[in-house]
C-alpha positions as CSV (number, residue, x, y, z in Angstrom):
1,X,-20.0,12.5,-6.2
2,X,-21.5,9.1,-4.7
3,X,-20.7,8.8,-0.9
4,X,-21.2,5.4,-0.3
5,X,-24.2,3.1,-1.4
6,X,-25.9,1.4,0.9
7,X,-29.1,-1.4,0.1
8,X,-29.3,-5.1,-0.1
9,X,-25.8,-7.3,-1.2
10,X,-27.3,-9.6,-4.6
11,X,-24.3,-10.5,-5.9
12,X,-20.9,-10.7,-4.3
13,X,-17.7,-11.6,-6.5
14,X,-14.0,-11.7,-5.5
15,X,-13.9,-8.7,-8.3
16,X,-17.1,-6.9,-8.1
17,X,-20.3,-6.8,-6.3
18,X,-24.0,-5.5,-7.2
19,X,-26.1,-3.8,-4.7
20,X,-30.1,-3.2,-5.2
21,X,-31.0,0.0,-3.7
22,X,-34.8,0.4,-4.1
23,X,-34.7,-1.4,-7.8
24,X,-31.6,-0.4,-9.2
25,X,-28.6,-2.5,-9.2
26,X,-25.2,-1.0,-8.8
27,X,-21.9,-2.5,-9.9
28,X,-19.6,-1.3,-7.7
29,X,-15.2,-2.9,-8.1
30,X,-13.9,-4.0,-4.6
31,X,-11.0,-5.2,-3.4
32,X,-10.1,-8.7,-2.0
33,X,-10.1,-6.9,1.3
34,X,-13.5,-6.0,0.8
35,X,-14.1,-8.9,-0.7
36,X,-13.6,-10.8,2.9
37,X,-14.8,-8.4,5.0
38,X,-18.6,-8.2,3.5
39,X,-21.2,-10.9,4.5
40,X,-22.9,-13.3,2.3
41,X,-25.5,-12.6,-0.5
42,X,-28.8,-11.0,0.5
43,X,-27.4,-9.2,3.7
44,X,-28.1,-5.2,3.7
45,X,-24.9,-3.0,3.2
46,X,-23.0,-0.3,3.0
47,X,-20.1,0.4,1.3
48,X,-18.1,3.9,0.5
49,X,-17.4,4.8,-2.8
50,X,-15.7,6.6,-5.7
51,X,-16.5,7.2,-9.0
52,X,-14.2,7.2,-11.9
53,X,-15.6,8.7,-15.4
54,X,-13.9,7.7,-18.6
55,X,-15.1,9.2,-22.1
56,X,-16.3,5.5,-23.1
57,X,-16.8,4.6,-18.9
58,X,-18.7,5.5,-15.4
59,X,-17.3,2.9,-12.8
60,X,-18.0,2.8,-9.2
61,X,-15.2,1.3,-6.7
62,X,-16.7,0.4,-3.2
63,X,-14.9,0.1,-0.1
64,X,-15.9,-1.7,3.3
65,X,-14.3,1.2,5.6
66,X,-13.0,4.7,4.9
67,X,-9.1,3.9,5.6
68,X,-9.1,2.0,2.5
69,X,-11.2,4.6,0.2
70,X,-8.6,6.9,2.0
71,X,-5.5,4.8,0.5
72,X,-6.9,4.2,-2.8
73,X,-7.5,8.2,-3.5
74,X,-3.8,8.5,-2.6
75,X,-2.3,5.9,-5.1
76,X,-4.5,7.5,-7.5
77,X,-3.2,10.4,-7.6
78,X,0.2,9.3,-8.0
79,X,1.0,9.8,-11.7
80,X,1.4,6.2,-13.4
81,X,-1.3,4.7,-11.0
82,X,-4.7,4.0,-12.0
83,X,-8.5,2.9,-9.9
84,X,-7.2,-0.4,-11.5
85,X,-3.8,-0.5,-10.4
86,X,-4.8,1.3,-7.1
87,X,-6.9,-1.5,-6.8
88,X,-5.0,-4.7,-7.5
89,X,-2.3,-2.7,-4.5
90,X,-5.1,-2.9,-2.2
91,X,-6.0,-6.4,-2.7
92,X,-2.5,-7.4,-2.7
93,X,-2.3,-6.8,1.3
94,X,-4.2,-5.2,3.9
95,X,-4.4,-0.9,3.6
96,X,-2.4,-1.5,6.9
97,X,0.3,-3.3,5.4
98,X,0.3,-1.0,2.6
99,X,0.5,2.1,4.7
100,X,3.5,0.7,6.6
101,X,5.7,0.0,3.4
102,X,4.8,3.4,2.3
103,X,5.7,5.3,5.6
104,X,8.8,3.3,6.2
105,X,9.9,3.5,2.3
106,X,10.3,-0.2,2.0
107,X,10.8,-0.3,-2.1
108,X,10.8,-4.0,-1.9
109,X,7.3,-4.2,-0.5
110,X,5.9,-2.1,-2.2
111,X,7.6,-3.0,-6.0
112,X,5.8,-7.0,-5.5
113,X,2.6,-5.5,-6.3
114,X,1.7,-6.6,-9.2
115,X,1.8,-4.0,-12.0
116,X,4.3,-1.6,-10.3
117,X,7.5,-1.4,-11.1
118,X,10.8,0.6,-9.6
119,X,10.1,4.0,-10.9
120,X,6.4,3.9,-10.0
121,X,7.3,2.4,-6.6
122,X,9.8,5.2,-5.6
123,X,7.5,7.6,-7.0
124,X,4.5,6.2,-4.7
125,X,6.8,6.4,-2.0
126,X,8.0,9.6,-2.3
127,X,4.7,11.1,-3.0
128,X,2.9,9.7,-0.3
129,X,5.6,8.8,2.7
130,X,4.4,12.1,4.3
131,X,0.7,11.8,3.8
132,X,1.0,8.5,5.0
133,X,2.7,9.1,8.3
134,X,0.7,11.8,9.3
135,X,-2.5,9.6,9.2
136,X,-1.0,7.1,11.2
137,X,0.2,8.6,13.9
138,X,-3.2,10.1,14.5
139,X,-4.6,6.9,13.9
140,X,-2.5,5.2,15.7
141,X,-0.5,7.5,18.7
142,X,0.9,4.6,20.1
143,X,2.7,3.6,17.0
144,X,6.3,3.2,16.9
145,X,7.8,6.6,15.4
146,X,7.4,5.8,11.9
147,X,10.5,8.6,11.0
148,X,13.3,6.8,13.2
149,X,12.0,3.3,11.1
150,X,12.5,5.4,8.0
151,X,15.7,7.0,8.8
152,X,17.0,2.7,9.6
153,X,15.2,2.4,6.0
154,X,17.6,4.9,4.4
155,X,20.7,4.0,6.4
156,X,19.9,0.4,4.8
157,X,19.4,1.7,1.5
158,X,22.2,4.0,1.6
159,X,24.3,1.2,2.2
160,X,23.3,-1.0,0.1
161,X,23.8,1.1,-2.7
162,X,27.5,1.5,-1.4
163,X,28.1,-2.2,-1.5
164,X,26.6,-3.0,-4.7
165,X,28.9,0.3,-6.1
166,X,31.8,-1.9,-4.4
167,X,30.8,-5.2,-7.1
168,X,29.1,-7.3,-4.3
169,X,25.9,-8.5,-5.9
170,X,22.8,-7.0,-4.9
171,X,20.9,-9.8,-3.6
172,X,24.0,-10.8,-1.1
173,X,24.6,-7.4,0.2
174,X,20.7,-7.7,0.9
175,X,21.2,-10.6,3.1
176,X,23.9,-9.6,4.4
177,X,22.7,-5.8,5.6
178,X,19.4,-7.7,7.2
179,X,21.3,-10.1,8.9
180,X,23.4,-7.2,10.9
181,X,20.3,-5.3,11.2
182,X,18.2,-8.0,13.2
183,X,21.5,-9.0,14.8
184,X,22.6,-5.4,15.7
185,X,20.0,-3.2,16.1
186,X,18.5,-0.6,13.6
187,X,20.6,2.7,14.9
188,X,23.5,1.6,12.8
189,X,25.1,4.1,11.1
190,X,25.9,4.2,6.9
191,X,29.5,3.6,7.6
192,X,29.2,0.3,10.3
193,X,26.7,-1.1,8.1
194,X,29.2,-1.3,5.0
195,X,31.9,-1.6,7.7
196,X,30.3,-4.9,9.1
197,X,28.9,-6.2,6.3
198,X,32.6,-5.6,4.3
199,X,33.7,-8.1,7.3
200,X,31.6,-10.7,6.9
């Protein structure tokens, strides 16, 4: 296994960039992340990586920090989610961002990314939610508790499923269940949510 790679920068693409290390040039993908966070051509440096071997492929992914190379090894081990796929999610938004709509279940967020649809979404979620959490709030102790965002997540979710069960289209009882929310506070319960948004 490859660590990281460090030398000088010769080439640096939105997609992909070559490092020489003593001679050899390696080809390593990157995120747009990544992308932005590297200095200009010719500027030594170091960048974490993982290698994925095909039958017919060897292909090195490179990572500016180790939060990133953290979040891409868990999207690729969700089944349906490839380096590829894993990738595009990480260029999409920042591994912050990403880690949030995993940890607080937010389906919506997470199904935009390009090449991920419901099922793989939920699946992502489900998977990783707990992983996810964990890493946060030791990265981060001073972030709000992710489990009381999650339980507002479900409580939304809940009822939404409820309303659209009662033939109010989804996309209204979206709005509608947001606009209480931000207007009444997150600690609604299942039944005033569909309660209050049944009134309105």
């Amino acid at each position: 296994m490859i660590a990281y790679i460090d030398g000088k920068l010769v080439h640096k693409d939105p997609a992909f960039v070559i490092i020489d290390v003593h001679g050899v040039g390696y080809q390593l993908k990157i995120s747009l992340n990544t992308y932005a966070a590297l200095k200009d051509s010719s500027e030594r440096c170091r960048l974490h990586t993982y290698l994925h071997i095909k039958e017919d492929a060897h292909t090195l992914y490179g990572f500016f920090d180790t939060d990133e190379k953290k979040l891409f090894l868990h999207l690729i081990s969700v089944s349906g989610i490839g380096p590829g796929t894993a990738l595009l999610a990480l260029s999409s938004m920042p591994a912050v961002e990403l880690q949030q709509a995993i940890a607080t279940e937010n389906l919506r967020v997470v199904q935009s990314i390009k090449g991920i649809g419901a099922k793989t979404a939920q699946r992502m979620i489900l998977e990783l939610r707990d992983k996810v959490r964990k890493e946060a709030i030791s990265q981060f102790p001073d972030m709000p508790d992710l489990v009381s965002v999650s339980a507002h997540n479900t409580s939304r979710s809940e009822a939404l499923s409820a309303l659209v069960a009662l033939g109010i289209a989804k996309p209204a009882a979206e709005k509608t269940l947001d606009t209480i929310i931000k207007r009444d506070g997150a600690d609604l319960s299942v039944e005033d949510l569909i309660k209050k948004a049944l009134k309105q």
